[in-house]
TIMAR-454660 format. One record per atom (N, C-alpha, C): x, y, z. Coordinates in pm, whole numbers, padded with zeros to 5 digits, always signed. Atoms other than C-alpha are relative to their C-alpha. Example, Ala and Ser with C-alpha at 12.3 -4.5 7.8 and 13.67 -1.06 7.14 Angstrom:
BEGIN
+00089-00119+00000;+01230-00450+00780;+00090+00120+00000;-00082-00119-00006;+01367-00106+00714;-00077+00109+00073;
***
This chain:
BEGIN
+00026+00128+00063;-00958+02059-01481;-00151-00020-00009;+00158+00067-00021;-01300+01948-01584;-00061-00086+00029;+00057+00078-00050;-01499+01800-01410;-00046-00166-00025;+00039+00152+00005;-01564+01470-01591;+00180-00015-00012;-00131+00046-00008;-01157+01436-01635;+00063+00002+00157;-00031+00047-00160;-01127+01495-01215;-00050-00154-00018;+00067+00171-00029;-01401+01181-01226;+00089-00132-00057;-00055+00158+00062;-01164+00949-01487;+00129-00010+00098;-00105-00042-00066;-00832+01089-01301;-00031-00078+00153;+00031+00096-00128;-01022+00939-00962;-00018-00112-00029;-00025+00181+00051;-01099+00629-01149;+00081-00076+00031;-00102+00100-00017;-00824+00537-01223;+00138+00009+00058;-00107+00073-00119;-00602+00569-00923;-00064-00056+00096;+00051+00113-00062;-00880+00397-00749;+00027-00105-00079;-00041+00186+00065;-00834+00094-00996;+00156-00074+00022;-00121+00023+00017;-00475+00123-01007;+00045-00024+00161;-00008+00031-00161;-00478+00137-00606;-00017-00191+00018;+00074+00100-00071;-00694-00156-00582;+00085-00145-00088;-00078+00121+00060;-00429-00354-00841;+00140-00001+00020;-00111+00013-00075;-00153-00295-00653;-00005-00016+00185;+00054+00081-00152;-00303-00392-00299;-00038-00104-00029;+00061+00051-00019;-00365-00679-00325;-00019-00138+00119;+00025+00003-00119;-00379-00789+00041;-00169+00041+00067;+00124-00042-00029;-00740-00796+00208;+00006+00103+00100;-00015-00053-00129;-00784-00526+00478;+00011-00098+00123;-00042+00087-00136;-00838-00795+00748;+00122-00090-00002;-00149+00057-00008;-00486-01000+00600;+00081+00138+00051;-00079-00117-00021;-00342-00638+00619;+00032+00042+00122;-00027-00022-00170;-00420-00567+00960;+00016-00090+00085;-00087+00137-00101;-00306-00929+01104;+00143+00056-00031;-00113-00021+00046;+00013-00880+00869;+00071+00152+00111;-00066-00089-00084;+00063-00566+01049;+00021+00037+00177;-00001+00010-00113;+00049-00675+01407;+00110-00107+00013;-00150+00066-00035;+00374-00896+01367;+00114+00054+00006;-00176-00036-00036;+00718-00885+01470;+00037+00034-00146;-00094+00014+00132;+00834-00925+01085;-00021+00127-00052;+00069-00112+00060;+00581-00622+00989;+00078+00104+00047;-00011-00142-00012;+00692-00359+01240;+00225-00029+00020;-00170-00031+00024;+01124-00448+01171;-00013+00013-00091;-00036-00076+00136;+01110-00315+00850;-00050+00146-00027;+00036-00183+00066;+01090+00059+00672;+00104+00077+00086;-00043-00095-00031;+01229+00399+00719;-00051+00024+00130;+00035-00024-00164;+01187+00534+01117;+00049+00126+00016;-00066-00143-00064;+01219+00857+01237;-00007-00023+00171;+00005+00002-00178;+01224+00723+01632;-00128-00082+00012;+00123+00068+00000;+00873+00565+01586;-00051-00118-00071;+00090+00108+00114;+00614+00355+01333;+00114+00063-00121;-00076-00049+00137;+00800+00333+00998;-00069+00049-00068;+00097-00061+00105;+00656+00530+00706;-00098-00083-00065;+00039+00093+00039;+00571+00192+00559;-00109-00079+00117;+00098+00069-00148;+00385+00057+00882;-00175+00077+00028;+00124-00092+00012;+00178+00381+00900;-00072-00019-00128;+00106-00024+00102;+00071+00367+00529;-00048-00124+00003;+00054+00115-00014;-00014+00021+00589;-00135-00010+00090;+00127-00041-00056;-00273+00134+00859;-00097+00046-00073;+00095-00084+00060;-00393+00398+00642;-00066-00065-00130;+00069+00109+00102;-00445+00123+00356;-00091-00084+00005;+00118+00070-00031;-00670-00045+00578;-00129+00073+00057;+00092-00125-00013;-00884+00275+00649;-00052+00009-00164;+00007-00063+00137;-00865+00320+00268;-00129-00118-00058;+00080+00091+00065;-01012-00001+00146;-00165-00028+00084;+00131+00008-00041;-01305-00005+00385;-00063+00118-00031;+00120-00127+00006;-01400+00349+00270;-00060-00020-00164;+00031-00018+00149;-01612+00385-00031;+00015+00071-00061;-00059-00072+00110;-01551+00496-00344;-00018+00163+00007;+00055-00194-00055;-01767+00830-00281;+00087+00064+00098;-00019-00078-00156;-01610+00896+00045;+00125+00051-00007;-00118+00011-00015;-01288+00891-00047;+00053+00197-00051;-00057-00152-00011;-01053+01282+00005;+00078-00011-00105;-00099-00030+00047;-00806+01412-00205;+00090-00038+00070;-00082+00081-00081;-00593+01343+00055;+00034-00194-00045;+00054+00119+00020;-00731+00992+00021;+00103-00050-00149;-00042+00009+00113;-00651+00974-00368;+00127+00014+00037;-00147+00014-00015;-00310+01113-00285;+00085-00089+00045;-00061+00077-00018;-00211+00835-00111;+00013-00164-00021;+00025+00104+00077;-00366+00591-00292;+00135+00013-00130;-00117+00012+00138;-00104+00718-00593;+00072-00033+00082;-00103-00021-00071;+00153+00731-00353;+00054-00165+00055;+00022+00163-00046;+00098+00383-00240;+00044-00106-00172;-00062+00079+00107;+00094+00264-00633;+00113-00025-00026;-00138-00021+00033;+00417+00437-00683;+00109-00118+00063;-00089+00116-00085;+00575+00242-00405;-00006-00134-00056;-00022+00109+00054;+00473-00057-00518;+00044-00069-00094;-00078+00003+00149;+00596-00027-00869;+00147+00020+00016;-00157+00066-00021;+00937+00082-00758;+00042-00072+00090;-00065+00110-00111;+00991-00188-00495;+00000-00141-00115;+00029+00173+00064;+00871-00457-00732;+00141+00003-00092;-00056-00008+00059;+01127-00325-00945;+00202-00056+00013;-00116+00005-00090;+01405-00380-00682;+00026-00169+00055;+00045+00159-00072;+01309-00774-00608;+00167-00062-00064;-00194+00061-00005;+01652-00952-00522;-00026-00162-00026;+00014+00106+00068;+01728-01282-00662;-00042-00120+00139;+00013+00104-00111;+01622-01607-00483;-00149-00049+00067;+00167+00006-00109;+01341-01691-00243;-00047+00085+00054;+00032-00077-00034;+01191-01419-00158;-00104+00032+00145;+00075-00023-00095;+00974-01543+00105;-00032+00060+00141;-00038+00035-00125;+01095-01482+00412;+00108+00152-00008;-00120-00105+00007;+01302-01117+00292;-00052+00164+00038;+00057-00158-00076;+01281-00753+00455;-00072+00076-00123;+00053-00092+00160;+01216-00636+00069;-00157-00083+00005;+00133+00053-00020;+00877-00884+00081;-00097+00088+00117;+00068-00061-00099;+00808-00757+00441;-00036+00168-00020;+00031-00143+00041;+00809-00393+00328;-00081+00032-00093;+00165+00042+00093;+00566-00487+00035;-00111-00040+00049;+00114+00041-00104;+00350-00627+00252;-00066+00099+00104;-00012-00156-00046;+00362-00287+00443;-00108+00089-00090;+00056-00103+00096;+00228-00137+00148;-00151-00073-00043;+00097+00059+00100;-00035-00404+00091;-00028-00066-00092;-00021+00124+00102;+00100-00596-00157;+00090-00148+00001;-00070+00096-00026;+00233-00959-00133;+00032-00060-00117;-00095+00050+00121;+00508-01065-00400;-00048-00109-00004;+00007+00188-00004;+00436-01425-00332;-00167-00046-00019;+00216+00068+00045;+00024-01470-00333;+00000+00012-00097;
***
């Protein structure tokens, strides 16, 4: 790939990251020190998948744009993805107060703000 199409390709899953978080790192890491945060997601015996990328979302947004890995990028898409098909999944009603919210919130994004 050439080199200025790596640079747009990083663009814009940094933009697309940063418009599907939209949770501050310091709401992110309160949000993820509650009871509501760590009963939701997938578990293999431990942190849910959703709990962990929620950490790593608040590593993500304090790093700068330069700094940021492939790795990094990867889970910045990975993170969009989620959020696009969860939003897609939103159950009828009030949503405030529902494990499908709390697992968005996981990811960094809050249905309701």
């Amino acid at each position: 790939m050439a080199p200025e199409r790596r640079g747009a390709d990083r663009d814009e899953a940094v933009e697309a990251f940063h418009d599907a978080v939209d949770m501050t790192a310091g709401r992110l890491d309160e949000w993820l020190a509650t009871d509501e945060s760590k009963s939701v997601g997938q578990r293999d015996g431990g942190e849910s998948v959703g709990h962990a990328s929620g950490r790593r979302i608040v590593e993500l947004l304090h790093t700068k744009k330069a700094d940021l890995t492939d790795d990094d990028l990867a889970h910045m898409r990975k993170v969009v993805g989620y959020v696009h098909r969860h939003l897609g999944q939103r159950p009828d009603g009030d949503v405030t107060e529902t494990r499908w919210r709390y697992s968005l919130m996981n990811w960094g994004h809050d249905p309701v703000k």
